[in-house]
TITIPA-194123 format. One record per residue (C-alpha): z, x, y; residue in one letter. Coordinates in steps of 0.1 Angstrom, whole numbers, plus 5000, padded with zeros to 4 digits. Layout:
N
REC,Z,X,Y,A $
...
END
This chain:
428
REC,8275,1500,0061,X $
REC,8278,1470,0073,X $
REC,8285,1471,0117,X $
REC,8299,1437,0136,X $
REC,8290,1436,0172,X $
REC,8310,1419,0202,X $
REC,8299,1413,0236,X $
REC,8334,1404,0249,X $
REC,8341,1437,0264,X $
REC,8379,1434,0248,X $
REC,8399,1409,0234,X $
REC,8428,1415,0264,X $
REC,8404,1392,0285,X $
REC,8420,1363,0262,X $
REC,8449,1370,0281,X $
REC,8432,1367,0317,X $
REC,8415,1331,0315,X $
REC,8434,1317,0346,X $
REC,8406,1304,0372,X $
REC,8397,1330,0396,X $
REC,8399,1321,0433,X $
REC,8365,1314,0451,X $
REC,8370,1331,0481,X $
REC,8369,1368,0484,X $
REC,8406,1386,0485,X $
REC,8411,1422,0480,X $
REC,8405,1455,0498,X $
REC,8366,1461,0509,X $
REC,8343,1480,0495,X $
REC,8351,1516,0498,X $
REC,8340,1542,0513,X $
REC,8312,1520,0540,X $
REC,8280,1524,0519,X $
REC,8260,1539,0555,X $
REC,8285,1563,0562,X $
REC,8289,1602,0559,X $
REC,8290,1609,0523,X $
REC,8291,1640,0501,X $
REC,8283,1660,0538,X $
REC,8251,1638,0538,X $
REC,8256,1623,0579,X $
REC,8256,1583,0587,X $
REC,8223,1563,0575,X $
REC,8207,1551,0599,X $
REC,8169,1540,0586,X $
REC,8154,1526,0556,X $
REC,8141,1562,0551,X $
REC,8170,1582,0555,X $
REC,8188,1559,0528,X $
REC,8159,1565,0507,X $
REC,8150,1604,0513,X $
REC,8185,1611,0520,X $
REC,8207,1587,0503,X $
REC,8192,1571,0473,X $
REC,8196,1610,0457,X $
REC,8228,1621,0465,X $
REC,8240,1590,0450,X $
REC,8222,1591,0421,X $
REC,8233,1626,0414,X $
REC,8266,1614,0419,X $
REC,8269,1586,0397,X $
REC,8252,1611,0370,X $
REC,8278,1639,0376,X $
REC,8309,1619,0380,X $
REC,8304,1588,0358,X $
REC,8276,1577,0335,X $
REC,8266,1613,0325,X $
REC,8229,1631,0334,X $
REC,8194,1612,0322,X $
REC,8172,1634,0301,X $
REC,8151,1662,0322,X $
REC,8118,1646,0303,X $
REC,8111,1609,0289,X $
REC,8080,1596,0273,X $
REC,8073,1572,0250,X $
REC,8044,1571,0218,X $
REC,8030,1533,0213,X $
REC,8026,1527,0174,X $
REC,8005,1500,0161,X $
REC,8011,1466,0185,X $
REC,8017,1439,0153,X $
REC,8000,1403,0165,X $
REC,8033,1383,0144,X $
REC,8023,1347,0159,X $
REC,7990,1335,0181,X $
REC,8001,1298,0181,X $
REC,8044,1304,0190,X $
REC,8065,1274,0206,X $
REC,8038,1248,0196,X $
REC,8008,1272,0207,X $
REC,8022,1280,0243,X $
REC,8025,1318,0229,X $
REC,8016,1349,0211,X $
REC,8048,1371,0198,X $
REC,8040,1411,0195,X $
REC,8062,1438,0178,X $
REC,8056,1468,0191,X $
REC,8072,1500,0179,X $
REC,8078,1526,0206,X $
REC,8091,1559,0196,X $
REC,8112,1575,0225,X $
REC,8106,1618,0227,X $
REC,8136,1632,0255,X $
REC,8147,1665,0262,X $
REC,8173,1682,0286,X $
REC,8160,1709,0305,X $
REC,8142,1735,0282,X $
REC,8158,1721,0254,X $
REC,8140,1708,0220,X $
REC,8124,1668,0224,X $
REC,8143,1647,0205,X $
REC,8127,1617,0189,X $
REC,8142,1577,0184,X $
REC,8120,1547,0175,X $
REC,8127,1516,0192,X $
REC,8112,1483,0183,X $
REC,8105,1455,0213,X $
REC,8096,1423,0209,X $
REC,8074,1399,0230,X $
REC,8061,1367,0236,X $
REC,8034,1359,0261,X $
REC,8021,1331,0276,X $
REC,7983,1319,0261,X $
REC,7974,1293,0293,X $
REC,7979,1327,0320,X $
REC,7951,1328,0340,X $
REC,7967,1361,0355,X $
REC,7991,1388,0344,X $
REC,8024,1371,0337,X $
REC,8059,1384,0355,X $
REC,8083,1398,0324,X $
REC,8118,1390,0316,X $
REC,8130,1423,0295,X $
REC,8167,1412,0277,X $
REC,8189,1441,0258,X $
REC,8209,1425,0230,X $
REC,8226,1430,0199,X $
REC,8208,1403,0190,X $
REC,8186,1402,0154,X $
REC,8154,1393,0167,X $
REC,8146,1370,0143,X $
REC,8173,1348,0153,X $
REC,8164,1351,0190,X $
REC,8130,1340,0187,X $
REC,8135,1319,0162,X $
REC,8104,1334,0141,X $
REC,8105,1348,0103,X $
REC,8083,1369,0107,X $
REC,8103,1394,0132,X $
REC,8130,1421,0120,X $
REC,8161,1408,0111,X $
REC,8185,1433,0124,X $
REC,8181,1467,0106,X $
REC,8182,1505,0114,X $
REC,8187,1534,0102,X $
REC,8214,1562,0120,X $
REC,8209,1595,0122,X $
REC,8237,1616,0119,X $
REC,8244,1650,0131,X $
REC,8246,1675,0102,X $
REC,8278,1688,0107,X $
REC,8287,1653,0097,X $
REC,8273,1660,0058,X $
REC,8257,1625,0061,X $
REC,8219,1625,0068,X $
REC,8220,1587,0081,X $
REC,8240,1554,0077,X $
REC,8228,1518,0073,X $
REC,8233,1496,0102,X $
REC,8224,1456,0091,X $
REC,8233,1426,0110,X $
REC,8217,1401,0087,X $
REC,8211,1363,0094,X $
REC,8243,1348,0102,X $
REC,8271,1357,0089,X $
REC,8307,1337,0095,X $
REC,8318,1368,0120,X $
REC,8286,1361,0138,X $
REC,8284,1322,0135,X $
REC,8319,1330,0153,X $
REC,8304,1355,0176,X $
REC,8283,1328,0188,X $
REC,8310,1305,0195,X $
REC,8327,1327,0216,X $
REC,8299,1340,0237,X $
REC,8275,1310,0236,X $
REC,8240,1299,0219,X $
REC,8223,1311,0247,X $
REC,8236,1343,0244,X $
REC,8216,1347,0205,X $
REC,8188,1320,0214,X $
REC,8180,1323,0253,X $
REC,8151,1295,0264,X $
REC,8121,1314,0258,X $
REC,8104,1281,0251,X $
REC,8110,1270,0287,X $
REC,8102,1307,0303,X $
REC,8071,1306,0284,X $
REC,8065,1271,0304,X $
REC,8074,1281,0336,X $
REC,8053,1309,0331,X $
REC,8072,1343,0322,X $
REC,8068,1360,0296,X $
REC,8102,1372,0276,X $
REC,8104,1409,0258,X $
REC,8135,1420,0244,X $
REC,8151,1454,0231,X $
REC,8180,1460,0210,X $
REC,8205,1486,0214,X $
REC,8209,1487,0172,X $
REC,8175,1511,0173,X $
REC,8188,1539,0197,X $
REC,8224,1541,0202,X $
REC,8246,1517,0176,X $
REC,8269,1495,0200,X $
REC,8302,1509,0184,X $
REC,8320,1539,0197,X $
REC,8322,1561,0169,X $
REC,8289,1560,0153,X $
REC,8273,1560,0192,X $
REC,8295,1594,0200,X $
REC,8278,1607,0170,X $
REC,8240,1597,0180,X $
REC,8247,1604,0218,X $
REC,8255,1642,0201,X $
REC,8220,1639,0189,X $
REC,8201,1628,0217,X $
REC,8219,1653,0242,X $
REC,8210,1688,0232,X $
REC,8207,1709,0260,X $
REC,8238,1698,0281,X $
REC,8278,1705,0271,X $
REC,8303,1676,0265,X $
REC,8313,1672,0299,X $
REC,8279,1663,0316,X $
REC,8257,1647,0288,X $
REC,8252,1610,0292,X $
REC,8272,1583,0280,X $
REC,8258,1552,0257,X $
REC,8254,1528,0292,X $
REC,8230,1557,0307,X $
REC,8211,1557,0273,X $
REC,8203,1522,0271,X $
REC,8197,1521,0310,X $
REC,8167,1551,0299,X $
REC,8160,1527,0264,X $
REC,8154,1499,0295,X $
REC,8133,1520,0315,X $
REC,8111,1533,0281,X $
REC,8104,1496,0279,X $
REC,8092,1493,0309,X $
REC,8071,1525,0303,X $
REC,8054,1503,0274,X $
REC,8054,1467,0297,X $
REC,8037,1483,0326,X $
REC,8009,1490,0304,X $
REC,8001,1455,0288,X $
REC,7971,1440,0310,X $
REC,7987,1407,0306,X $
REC,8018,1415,0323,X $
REC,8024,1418,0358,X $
REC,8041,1451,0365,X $
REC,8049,1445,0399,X $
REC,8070,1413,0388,X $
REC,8094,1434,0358,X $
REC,8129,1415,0358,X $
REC,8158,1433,0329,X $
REC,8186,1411,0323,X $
REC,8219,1422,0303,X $
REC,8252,1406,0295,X $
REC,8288,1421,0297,X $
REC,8283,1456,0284,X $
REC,8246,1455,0287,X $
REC,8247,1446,0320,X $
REC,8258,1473,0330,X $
REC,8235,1491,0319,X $
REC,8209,1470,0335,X $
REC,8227,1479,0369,X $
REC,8224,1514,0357,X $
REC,8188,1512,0349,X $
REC,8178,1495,0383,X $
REC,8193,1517,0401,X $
REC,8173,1548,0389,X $
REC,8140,1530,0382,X $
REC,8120,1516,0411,X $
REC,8097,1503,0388,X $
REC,8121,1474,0379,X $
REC,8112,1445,0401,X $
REC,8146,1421,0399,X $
REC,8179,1427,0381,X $
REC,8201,1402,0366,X $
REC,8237,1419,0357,X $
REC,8258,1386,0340,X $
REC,8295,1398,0337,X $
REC,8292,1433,0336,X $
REC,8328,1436,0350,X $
REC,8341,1471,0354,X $
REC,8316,1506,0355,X $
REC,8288,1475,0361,X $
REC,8291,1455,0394,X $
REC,8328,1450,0400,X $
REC,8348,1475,0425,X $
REC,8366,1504,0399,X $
REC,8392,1501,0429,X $
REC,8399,1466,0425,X $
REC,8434,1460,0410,X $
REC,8421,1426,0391,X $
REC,8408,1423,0356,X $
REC,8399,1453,0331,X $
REC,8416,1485,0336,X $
REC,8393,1518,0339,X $
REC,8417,1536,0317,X $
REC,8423,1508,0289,X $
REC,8385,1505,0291,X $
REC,8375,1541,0287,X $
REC,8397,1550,0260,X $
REC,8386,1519,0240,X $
REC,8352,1523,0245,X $
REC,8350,1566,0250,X $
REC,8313,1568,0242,X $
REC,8300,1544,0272,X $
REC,8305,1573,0298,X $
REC,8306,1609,0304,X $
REC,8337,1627,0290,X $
REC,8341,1639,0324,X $
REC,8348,1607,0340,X $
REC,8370,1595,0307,X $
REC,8392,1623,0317,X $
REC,8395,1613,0353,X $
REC,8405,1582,0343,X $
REC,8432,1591,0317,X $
REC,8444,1613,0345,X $
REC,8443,1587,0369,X $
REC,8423,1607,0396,X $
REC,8403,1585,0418,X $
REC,8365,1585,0422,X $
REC,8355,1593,0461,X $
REC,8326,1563,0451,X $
REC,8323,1526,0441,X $
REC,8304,1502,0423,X $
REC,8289,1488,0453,X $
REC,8269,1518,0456,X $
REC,8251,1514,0428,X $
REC,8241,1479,0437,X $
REC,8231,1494,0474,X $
REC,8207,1515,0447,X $
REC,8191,1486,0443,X $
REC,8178,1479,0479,X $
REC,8158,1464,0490,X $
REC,8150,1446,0454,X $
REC,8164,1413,0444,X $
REC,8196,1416,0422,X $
REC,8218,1385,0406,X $
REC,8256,1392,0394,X $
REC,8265,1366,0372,X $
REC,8303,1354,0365,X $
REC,8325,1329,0354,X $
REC,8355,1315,0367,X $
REC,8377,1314,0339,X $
REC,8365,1354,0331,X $
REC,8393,1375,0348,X $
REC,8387,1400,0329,X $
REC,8352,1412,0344,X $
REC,8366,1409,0379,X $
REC,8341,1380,0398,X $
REC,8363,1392,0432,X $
REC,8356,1427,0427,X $
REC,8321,1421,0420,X $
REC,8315,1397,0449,X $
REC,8333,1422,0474,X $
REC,8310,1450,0462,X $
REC,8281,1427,0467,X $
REC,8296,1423,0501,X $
REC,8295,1465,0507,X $
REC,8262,1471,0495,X $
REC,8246,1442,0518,X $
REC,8240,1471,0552,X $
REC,8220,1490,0528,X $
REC,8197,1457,0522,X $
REC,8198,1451,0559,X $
REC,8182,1490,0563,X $
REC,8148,1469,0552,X $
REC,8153,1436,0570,X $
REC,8169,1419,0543,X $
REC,8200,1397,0546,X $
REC,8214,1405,0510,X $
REC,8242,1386,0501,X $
REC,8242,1355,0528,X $
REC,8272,1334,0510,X $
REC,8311,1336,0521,X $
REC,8323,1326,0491,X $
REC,8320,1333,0449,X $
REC,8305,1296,0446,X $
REC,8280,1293,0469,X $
REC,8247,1301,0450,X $
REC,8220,1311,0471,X $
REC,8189,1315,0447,X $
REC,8170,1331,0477,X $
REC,8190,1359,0486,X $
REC,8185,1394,0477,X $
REC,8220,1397,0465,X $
REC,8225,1366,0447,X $
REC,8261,1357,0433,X $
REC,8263,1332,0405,X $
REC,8298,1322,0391,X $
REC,8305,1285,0370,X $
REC,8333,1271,0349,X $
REC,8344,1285,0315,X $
REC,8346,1322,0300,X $
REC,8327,1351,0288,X $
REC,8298,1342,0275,X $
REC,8260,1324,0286,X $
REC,8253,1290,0287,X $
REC,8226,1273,0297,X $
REC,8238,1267,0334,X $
REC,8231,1304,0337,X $
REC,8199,1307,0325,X $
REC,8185,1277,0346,X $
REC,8204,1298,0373,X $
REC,8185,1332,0363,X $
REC,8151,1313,0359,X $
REC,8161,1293,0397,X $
REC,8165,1331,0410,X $
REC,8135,1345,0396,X $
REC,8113,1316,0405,X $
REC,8120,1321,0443,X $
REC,8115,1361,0445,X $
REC,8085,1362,0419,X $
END
């Protein structure tokens, strides 16, 4: 079986590609991210947000929209493959490394997934390198440009009420669909510039979603079944919390290489994927820096916000991305008592970029910059400024909350990743 994967969240943004304003319009960012919540009184300290606050939230997010993390994660190294020792004209070494994922929900059974990440590492470091960790969809092969890496394989365990053991899941080379894929997202998107973060001195690791849950909703509902034994339909995790977890397992790995920094661990994801990079900073501390490009609704943008995808077209579209329970709030239209900018508050006092585009309606730059706005008095709780621009196109590398938005659609070019590498170089 054969699996094409898109990361345009749905072909109705073709219909939304009138410029966005550039300054902020729309309703705030509701309810004030200090104030009584969920019978938890105002925040007023760094330590009440983060004794008091920080879990409240997180259980909230869990019960009423991404679904609950496994009870127990850990992760078994297989045998580190050396692929290259001379990469990008002897700058780097590129590693595979096999990770096998065991999780469990309370008492339950450990379920096992192998994952494979991929990584290339500065040779001139004279001390541990800082790590850029990228989800994709992505073969590797074509990402780092090397032979000698997978080219976008796996094979999917099925449930056994399904009377299929496991299906095939290929994305070979380049097919026309992908060629096209390319097009539409960018070449930066498949190819980021690991040659000039190996040069500037990061290292670049990268997982793909294809290993633990397939980016397409059918198939994903079916391996989500799988890795959620222990908890009933309404309150197992959706795909977005799984590969937020598949983030943090990485990271589990990265913190252990000697020649990586792991006080200097940056994840970056696009659209869908950057989502679940919010996700995953949000509920791991070890992540150093975020960088959420487009993640539009359920990522940074305000699920309030009137302007771009709608919550309801986007969870019956794409059903397996969160909990059932919040897909049936949705279809009900029932309001959440939260918002987006929460999670971004999550991320406080740690440096976070939200990229956009002008021309991308669809993922809501407004809402995205007014929940950047709602979040900033949590930063301030630790003497941070947060976001310090008034408006979407004032790029302020510097800031805790950065906001990034240039001409053109859905997709990355390489204006964004010299504005990713720009934000990284001032906060690591």
């Amino acid at each position: 079986m054969i699996l094409a994967f898109s990361g345009c969240q749905h072909l109705g943004q073709l219909k939304n590609l009138t410029n966005v304003a550039l300054d902020p319009n729309g309703a705030p960012a509701q309810p004030a991210v200090l104030a009584e919540f969920e019978n938890d009184p105002v925040v007023t300290s760094a330590g009440g947000w983060r004794d008091r606050r920080v879990p409240i939230l997180r259980e909230t997010f869990q019960r009423d929209l991404y679904g609950y993390f496994p009870d127990e994660s850990e992760i078994v190294v297989g045998d580190v493959q050396l692929l290259d020792d001379n990469a990008y004209g002897g700058l780097a070494t590129i590693e595979l490394v096999p990770l096998t994922i065991r999780t469990r929900f309370g008492e339950g059974e450990w379920v096992e997934r192998t994952i494979r990440l991929a990584l290339a590492k500065p040779k001139a470091a004279t001390k541990p390198s800082p790590v850029i960790l990228k989800m994709s969809f992505c073969p590797f092969n074509e990402t780092f440009r090397h032979d000698g890496l997978p080219n976008g394989q796996a094979e999917i365990v099925l449930p056994e009420r399904t009377g299929k053991t496991n299906v095939s899941c290929v994305i070979k080379g380049f097919s026309p669909l992908e060629r096209l894929q390319s097009y539409a997202l960018g070449r930066y998107h498949v190819s980021p510039p690991i040659k000039e973060m190996i040069e500037r001195g990061y290292a670049y690791a990268e997982i793909n979603v294809l290993d633990y849950i397939v980016d397409a909703s059918n198939l994903g509902s079916l391996q989500l079944e799988l890795l959620s034994r222990g908890h009933n339909e309404d309150t197992s995790w959706g795909a977005l919390a799984a590969w937020a977890s598949q983030f943090s397992r990485a990271v589990d790995y990265l913190d252990t290489d000697e020649e990586l920094d792991a006080e200097r661990t940056a994840i970056y994801g696009h659209s869908r994927y950057a989502k679940a990079a919010l996700v995953a900073g949000a509920f791991d501390d070890r992540i150093d820096a975020v960088i959420a490009h487009q993640s539009g609704r359920g990522g940074a943008a305000l699920t309030r916000s009137v302007v771009g995808e709608p919550t309801s077209e986007m969870t019956a579209t794409y059903h397996d991305w969160f909990s059932t329970a919040y897909t049936k709030r949705t279809q009900n239209s029932k309001e959440l008592p939260f918002d987006q900018h929460q999670l971004i508050a999550l991320l406080a006092p740690r440096p976070v970029l939200l990229g956009n585009a002008r021309r991308d309606k669809w993922s809501d730059p407004n809402g995205a910059f007014r929940a950047a706005q709602g979040a900033n008095p949590a930063y301030e709780l630790f003497g941070s400024e947060g976001l310090t621009t008034e408006r979407l196109n004032e790029f302020d590398p510097d800031a805790d909350i950065a906001f990034w938005i240039r001409p053109g659609t859905h997709g990355e070019v390489k204006e964004d990743w010299s504005a990713f590498l720009e934000f990284l170089d001032a906060h690591f």
